[in-house]
KEMARVO-428519 format. One record per residue: chain; x, y, z of N, C-alpha, C, O, CB in turn; residue in three letters. Coordinates in steps of 0.2 Angstrom, whole numbers. Each point is the difference from the previous one (the first is absolute). Glycine has a CB too. Example, Ala and Ser with C-alpha at 12.3 -4.5 7.8 and 13.67 -1.06 7.14 Angstrom:
BEGIN
{r A,{66,-28,39},{-4,6,0},{4,6,0},{5,-1,3},{-14,-5,3},ALA}
{r A,{7,11,-10},{4,6,1},{-4,5,3},{3,6,1},{3,-9,-11},SER}
REM end
This chain:
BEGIN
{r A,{163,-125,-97},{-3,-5,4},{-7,-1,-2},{-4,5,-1},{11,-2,11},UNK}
{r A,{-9,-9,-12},{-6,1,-4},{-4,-8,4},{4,-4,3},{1,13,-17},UNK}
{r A,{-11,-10,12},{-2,-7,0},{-7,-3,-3},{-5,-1,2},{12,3,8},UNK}
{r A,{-3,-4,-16},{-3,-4,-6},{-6,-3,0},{-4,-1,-5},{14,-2,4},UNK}
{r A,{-11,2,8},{-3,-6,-1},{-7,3,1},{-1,6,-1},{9,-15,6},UNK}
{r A,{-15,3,-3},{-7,4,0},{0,1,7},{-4,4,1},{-3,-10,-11},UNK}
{r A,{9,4,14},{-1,0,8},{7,6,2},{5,2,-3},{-10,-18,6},UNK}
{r A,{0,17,5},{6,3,3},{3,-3,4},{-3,-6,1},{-2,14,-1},UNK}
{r A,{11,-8,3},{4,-2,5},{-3,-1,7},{-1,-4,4},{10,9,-10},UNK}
{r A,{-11,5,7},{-1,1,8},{-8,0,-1},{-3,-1,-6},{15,11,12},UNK}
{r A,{-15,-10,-2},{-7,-1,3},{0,8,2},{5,1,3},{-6,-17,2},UNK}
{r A,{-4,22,-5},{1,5,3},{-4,-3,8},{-3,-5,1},{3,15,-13},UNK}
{r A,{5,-3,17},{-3,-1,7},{-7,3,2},{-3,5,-2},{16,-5,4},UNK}
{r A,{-14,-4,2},{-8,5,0},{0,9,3},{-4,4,-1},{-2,-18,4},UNK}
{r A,{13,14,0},{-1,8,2},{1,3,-11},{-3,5,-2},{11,-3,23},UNK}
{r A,{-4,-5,-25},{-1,2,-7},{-6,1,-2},{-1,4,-4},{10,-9,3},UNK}
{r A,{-13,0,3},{-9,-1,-2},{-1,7,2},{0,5,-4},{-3,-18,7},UNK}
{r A,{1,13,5},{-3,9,5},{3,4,-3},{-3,5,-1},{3,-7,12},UNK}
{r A,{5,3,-13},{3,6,-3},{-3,2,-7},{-1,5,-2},{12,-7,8},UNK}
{r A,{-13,-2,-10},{-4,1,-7},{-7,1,2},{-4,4,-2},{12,-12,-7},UNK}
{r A,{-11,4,14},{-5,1,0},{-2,7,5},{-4,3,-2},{4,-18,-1},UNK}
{r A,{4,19,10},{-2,4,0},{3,5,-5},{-3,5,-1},{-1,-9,11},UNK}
{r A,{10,5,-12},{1,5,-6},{-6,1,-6},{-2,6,-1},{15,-9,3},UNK}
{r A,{-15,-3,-4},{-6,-2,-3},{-4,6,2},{1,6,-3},{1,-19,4},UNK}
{r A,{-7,11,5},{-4,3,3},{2,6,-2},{-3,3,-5},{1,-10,13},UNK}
{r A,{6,12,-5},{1,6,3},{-1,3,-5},{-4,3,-1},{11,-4,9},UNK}
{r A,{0,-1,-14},{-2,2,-9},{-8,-1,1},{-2,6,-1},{13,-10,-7},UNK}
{r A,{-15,0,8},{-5,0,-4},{-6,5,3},{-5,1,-3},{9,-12,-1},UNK}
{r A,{-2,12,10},{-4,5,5},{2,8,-2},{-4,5,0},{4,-15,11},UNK}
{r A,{7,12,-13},{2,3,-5},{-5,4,-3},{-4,5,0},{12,-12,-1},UNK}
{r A,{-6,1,-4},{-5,1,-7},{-6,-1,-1},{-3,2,-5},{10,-5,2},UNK}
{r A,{-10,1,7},{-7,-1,2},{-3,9,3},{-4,3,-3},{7,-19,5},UNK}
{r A,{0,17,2},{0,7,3},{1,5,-5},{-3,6,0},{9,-10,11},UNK}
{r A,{-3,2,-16},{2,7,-4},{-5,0,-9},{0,4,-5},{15,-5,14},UNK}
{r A,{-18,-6,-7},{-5,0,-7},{-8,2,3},{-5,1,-3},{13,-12,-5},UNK}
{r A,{-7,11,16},{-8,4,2},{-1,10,1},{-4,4,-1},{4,-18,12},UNK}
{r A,{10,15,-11},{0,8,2},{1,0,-8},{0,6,-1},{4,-2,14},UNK}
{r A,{-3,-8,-20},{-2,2,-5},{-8,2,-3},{-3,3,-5},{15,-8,6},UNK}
{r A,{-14,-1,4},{-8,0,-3},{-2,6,3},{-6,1,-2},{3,-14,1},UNK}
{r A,{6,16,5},{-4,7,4},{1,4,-2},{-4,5,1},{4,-7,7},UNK}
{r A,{8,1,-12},{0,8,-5},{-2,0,-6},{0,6,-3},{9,-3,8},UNK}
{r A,{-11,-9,-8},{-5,-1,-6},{-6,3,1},{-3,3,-4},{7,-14,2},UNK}
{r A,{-7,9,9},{-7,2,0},{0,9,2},{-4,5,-2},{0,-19,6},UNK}
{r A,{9,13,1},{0,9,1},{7,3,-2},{4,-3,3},{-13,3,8},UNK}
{r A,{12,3,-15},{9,4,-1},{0,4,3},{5,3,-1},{-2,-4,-8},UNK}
{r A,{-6,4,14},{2,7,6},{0,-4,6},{0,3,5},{-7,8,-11},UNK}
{r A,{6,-20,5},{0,-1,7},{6,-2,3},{4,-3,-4},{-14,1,3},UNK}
{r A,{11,4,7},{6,-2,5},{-1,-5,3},{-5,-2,3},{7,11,0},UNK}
{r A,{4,-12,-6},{1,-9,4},{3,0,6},{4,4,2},{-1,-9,-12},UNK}
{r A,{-5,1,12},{5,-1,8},{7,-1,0},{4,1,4},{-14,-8,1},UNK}
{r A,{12,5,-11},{6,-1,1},{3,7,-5},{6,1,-3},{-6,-16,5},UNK}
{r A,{-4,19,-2},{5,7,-2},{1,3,7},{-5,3,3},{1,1,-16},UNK}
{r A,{12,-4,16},{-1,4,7},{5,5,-2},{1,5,4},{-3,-15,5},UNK}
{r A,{4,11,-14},{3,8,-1},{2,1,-10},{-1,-4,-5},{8,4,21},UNK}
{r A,{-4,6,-16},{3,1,-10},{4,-5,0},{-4,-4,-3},{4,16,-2},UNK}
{r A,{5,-15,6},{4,-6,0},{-3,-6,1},{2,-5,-3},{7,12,6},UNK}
{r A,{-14,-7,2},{0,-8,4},{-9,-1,-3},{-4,1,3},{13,-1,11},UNK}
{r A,{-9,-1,-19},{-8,-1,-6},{0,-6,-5},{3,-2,-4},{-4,14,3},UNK}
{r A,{-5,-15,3},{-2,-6,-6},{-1,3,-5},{2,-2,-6},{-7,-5,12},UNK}
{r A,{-1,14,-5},{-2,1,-5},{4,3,-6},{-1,-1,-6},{-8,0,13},UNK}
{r A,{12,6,-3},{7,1,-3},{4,-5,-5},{3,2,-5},{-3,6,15},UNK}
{r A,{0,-15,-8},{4,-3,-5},{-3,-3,-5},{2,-2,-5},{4,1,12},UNK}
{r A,{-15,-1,-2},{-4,-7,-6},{-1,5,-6},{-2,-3,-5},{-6,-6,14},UNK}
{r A,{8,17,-10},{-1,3,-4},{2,1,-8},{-2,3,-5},{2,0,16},UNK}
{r A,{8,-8,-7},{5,4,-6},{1,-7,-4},{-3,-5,3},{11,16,4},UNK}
{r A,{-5,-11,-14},{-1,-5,-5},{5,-4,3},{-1,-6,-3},{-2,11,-9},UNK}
{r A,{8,-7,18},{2,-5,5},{-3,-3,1},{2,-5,-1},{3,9,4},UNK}
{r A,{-11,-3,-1},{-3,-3,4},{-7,-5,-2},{-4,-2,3},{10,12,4},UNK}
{r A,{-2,-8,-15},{-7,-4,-7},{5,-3,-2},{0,3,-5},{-10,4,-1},UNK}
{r A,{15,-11,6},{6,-1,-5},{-3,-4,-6},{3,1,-5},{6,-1,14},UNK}
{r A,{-14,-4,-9},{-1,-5,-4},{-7,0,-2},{-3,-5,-3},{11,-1,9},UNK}
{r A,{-12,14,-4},{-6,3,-2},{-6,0,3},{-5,3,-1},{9,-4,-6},UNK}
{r A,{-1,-4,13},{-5,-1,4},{2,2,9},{5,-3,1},{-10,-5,-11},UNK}
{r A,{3,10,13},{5,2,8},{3,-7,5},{-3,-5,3},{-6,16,-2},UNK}
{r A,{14,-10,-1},{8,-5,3},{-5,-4,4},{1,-6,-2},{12,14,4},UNK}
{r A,{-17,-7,1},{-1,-2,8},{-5,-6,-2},{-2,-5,3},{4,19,6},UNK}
{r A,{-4,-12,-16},{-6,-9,-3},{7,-5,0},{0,-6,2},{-11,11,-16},UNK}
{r A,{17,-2,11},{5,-6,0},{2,-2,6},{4,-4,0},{-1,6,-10},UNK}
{r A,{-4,0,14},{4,-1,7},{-5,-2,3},{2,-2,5},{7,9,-5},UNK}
{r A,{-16,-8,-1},{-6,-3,2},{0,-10,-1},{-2,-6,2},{-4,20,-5},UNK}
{r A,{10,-11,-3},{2,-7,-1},{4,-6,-1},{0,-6,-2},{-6,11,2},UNK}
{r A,{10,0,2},{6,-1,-1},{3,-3,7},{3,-5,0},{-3,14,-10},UNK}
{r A,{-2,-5,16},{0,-2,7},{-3,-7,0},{2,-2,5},{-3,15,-1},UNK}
{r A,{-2,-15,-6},{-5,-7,1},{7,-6,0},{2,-4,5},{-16,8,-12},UNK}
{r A,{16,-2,-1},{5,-7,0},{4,-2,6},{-1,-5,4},{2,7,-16},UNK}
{r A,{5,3,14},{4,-2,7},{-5,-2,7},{2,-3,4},{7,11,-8},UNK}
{r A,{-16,-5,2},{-4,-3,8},{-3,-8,-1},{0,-3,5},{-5,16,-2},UNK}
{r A,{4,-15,-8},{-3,-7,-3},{6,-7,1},{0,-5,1},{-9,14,-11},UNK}
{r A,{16,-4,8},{4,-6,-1},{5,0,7},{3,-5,1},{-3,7,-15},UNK}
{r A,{-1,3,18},{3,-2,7},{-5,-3,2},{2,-5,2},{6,13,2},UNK}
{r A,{-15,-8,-2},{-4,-3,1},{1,-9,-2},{-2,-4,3},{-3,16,-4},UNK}
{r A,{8,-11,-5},{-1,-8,-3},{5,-3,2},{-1,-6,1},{-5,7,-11},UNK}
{r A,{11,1,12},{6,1,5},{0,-5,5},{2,-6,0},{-3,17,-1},UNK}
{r A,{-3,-5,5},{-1,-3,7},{-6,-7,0},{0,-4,5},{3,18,3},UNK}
{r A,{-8,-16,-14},{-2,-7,1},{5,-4,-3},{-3,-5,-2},{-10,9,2},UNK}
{r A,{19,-3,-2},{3,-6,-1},{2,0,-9},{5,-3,-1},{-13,-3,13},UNK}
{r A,{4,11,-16},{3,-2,-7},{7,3,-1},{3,4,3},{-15,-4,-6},UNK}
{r A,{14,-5,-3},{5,2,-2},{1,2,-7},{-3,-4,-4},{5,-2,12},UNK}
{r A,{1,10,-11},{0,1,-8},{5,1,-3},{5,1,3},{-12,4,-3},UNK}
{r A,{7,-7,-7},{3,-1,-4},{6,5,-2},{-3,5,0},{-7,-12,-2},UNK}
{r A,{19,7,0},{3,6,2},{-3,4,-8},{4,5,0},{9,-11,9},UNK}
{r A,{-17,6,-15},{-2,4,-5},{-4,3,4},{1,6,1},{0,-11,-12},UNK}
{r A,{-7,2,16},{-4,7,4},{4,3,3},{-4,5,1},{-5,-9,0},UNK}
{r A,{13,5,2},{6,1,5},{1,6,-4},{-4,4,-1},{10,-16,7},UNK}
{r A,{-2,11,-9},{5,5,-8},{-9,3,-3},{2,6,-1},{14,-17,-5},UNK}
{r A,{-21,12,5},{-5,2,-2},{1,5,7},{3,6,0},{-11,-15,-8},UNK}
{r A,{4,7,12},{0,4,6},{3,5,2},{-2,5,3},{-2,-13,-1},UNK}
{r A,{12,5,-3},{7,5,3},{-2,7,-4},{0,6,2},{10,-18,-1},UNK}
{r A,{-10,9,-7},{1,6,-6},{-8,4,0},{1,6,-1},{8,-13,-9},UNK}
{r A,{-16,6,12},{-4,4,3},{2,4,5},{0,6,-1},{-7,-14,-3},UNK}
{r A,{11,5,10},{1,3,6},{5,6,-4},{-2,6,-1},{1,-16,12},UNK}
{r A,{5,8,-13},{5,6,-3},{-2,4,-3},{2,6,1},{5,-12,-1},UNK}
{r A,{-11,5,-6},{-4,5,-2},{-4,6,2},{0,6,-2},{0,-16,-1},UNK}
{r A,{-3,7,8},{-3,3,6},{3,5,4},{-2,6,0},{-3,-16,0},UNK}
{r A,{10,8,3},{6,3,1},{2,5,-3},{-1,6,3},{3,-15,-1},UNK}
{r A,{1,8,-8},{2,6,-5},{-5,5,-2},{0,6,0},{9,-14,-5},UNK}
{r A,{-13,5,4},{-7,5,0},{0,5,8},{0,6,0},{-10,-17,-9},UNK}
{r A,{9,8,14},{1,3,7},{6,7,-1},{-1,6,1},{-2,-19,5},UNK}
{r A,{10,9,-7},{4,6,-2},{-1,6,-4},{2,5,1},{3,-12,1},UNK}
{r A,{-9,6,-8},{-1,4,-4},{-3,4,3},{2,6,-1},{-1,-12,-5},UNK}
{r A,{-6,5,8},{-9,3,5},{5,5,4},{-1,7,0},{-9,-21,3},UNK}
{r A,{14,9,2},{4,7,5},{6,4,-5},{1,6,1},{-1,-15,13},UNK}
{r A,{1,8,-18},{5,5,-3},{-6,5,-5},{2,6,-1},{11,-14,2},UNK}
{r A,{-16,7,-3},{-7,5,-4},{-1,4,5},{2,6,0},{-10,-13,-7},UNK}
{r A,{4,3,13},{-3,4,8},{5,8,2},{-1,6,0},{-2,-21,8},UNK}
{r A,{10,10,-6},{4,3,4},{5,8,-5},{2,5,2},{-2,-21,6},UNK}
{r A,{-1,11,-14},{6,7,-4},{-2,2,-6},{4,3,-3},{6,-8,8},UNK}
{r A,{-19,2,-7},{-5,5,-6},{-4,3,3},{0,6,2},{0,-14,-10},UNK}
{r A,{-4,5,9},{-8,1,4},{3,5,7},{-3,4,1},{-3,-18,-4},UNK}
{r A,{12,12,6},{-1,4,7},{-6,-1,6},{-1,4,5},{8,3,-12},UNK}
{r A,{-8,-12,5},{-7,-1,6},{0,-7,2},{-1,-5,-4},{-6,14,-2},UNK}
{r A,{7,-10,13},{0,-7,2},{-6,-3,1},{-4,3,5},{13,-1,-1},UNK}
{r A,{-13,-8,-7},{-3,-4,1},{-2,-2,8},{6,-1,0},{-2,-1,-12},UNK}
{r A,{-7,1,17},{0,-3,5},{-2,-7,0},{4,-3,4},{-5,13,-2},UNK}
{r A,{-4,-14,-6},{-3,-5,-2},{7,-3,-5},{2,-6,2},{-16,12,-2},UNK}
{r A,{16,-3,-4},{5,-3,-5},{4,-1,4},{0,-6,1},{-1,10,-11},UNK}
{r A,{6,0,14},{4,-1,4},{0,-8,3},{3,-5,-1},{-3,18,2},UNK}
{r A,{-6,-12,3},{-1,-7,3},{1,-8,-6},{1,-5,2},{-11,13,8},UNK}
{r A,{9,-6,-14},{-1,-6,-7},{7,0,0},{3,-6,-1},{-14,8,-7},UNK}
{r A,{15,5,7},{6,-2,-2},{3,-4,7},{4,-4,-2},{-4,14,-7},UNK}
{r A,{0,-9,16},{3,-2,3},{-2,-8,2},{4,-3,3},{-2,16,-1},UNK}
{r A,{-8,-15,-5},{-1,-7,1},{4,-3,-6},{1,-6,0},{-13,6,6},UNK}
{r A,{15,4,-13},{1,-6,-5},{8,-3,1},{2,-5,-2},{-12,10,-8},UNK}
{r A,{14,0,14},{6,0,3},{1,-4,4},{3,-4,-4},{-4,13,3},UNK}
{r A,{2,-12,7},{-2,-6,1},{-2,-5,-2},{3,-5,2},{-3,11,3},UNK}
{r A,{-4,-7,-9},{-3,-5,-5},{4,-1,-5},{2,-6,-2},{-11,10,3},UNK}
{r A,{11,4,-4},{6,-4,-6},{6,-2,3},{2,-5,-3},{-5,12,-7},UNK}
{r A,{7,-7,15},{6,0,3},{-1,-8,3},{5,-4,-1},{-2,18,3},UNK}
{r A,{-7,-16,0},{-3,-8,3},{1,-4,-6},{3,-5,0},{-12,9,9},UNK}
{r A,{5,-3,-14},{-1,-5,-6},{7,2,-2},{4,-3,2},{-18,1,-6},UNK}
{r A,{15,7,0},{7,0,-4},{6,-4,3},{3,-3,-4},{-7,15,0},UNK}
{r A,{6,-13,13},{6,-4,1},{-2,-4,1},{4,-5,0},{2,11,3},UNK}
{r A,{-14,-9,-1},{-2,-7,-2},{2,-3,-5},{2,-5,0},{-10,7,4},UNK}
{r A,{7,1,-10},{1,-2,-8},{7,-1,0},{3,-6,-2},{-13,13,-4},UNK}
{r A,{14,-1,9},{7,-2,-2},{3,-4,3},{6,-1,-2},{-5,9,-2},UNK}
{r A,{-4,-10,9},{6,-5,6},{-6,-7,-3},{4,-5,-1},{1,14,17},UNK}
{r A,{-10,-10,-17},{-2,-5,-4},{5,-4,-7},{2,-5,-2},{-13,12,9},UNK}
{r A,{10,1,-10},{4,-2,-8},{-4,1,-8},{1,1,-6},{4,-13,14},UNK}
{r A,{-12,12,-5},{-6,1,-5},{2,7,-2},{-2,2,-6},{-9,-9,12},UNK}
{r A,{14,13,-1},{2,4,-4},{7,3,-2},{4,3,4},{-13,-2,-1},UNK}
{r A,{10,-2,-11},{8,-2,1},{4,7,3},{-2,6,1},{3,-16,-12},UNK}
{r A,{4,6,14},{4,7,1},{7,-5,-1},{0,-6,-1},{-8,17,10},UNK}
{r A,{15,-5,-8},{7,-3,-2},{1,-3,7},{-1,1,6},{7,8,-17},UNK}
{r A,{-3,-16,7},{3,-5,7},{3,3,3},{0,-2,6},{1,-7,-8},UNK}
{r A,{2,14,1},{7,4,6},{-4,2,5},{3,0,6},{6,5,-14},UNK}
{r A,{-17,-4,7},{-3,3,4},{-5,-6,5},{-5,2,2},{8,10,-10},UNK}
{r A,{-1,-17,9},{-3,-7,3},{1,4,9},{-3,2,5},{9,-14,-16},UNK}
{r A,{-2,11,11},{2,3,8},{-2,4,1},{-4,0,4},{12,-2,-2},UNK}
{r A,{-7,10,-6},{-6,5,3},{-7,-3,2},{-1,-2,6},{6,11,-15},UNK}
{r A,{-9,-11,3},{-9,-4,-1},{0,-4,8},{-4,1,4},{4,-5,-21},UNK}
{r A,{6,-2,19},{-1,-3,4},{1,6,7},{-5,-1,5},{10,-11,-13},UNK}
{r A,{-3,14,9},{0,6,4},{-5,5,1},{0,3,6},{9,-5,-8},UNK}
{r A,{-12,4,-1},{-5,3,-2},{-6,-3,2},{-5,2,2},{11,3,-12},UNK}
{r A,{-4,-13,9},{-9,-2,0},{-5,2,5},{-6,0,-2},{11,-8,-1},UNK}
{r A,{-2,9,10},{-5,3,6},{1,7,2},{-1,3,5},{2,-14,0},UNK}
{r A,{2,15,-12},{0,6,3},{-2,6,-4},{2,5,1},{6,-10,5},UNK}
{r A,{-14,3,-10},{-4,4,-1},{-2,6,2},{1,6,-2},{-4,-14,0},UNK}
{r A,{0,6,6},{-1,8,6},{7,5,-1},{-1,6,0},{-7,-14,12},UNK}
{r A,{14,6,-14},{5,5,3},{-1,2,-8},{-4,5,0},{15,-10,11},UNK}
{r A,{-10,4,-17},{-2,4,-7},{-7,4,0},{0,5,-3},{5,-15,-2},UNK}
{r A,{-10,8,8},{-5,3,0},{0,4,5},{-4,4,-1},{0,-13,-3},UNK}
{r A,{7,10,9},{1,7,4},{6,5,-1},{2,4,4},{-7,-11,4},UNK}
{r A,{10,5,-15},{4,4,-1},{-2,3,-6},{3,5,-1},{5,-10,8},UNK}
{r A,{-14,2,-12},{-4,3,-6},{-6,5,2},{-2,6,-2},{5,-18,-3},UNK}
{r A,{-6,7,13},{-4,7,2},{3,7,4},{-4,4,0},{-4,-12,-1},UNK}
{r A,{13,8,5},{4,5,0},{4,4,-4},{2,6,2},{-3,-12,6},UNK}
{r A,{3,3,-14},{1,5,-8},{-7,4,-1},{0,6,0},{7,-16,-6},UNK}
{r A,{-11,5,6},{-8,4,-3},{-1,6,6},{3,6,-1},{-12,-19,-6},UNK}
{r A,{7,13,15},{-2,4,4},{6,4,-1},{-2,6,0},{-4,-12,8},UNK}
{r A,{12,7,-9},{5,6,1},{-1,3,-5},{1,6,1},{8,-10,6},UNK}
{r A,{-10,2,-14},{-2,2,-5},{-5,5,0},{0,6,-3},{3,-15,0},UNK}
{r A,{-8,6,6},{-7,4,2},{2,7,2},{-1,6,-2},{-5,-18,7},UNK}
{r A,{10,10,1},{1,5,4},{5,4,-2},{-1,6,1},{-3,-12,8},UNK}
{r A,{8,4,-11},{7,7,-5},{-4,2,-5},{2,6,-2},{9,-11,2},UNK}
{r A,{-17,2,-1},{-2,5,-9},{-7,2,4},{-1,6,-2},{7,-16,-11},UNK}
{r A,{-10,9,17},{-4,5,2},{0,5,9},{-5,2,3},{0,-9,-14},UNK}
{r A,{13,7,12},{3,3,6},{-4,7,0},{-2,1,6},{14,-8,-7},UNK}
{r A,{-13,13,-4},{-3,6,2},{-9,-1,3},{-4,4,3},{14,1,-13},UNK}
{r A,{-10,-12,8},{-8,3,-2},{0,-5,8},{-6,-1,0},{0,3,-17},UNK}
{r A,{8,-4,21},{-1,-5,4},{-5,3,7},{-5,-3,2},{19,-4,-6},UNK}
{r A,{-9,14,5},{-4,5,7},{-7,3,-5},{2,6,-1},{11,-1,10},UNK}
{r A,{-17,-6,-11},{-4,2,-4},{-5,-3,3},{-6,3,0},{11,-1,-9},UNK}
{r A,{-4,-8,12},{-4,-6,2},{-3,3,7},{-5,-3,1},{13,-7,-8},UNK}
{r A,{-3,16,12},{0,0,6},{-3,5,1},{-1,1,6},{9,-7,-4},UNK}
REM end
């Protein structure tokens, strides 16, 4: 299922707008949070961040490690700005603009990007590193919702192809984001919690 053309069919709904715009946010509050407790461990490395609340549950423990430089400089500059685009374009949204289906298919493949980088991030955290992010976490849990909204946007639109057989899934799907996005973040939390189950009463 694909569609050719320069326009989209559907018009997004404005609760589609709110949802990029606060996922938006939240990521970027995230990332923003986590490039001020890097500037703190720049300026001091023996210092304790607010978000290290134990040996498993540490920022600094992760911004430490080459994860958390993938590209040589620390994740959370990209996600500084990276968070902007979804808040600017539900914004442009809800005043009424419309765009063209190549920014559509641009954008889709940013969010997914984003996305797959997110997975990556939680499987380093969760099954290299062994240490959970508190700050990342929250980034990861905004791009979730985010990607699961645009991606069946795209595909019940057509801008992102997928096989016709699957027309009726996409039409079905269209309003039900939230159910993908609460069975992706209940994968990730049981994850969490089966893989750091000993260390959990440590906390208490």
């Amino acid at each position: 299922m694909s569609n050719p053309s320069n326009t989209i069919t559907l018009q997004p709904s404005k609760s589609f707008a709110w949802n990029l715009i606060i996922t938006g946010i939240v990521g970027w509050f995230a990332a923003f949070s986590l490039v001020l407790e890097r500037i703190h461990v720049a300026g001091n490395p023996d210092a304790t961040l607010s978000c290290d609340i134990s040996p498993f549950i540490s920022c600094k423990s992760v911004m430490l490690t080459p994860q958390a430089s993938l590209l040589g400089f620390p994740n959370p500059i990209i996600g500084l700005a990276a968070f902007i685009a979804p808040i600017v374009v539900g914004v442009a949204i809800l005043a009424g603009a419309r765009f063209a289906a190549w920014f559509w298919r641009l954008f889709a493949l940013g969010v997914t990007v984003g996305f797959l980088f997110v997975l990556w991030l939680f499987s380093q955290s969760t099954f290299v590193i062994n240490v959970l992010c508190p700050y990342c976490m929250v980034a990861w849990a905004a791009m979730v919702p985010m990607f699961w909204r645009v991606f069946i946007f795209g595909a019940n639109d057509g801008f992102i192809d997928t096989p016709i057989k699957w027309v009726r899934f996409f039409d079905w799907a269209a309003n039900k984001a939230w159910l993908f996005t609460a069975i992706t973040e209940a994968i990730v939390i049981l994850t969490i919690v089966i893989r750091f189950w000993k260390f959990w009463p440590t906390l208490f």
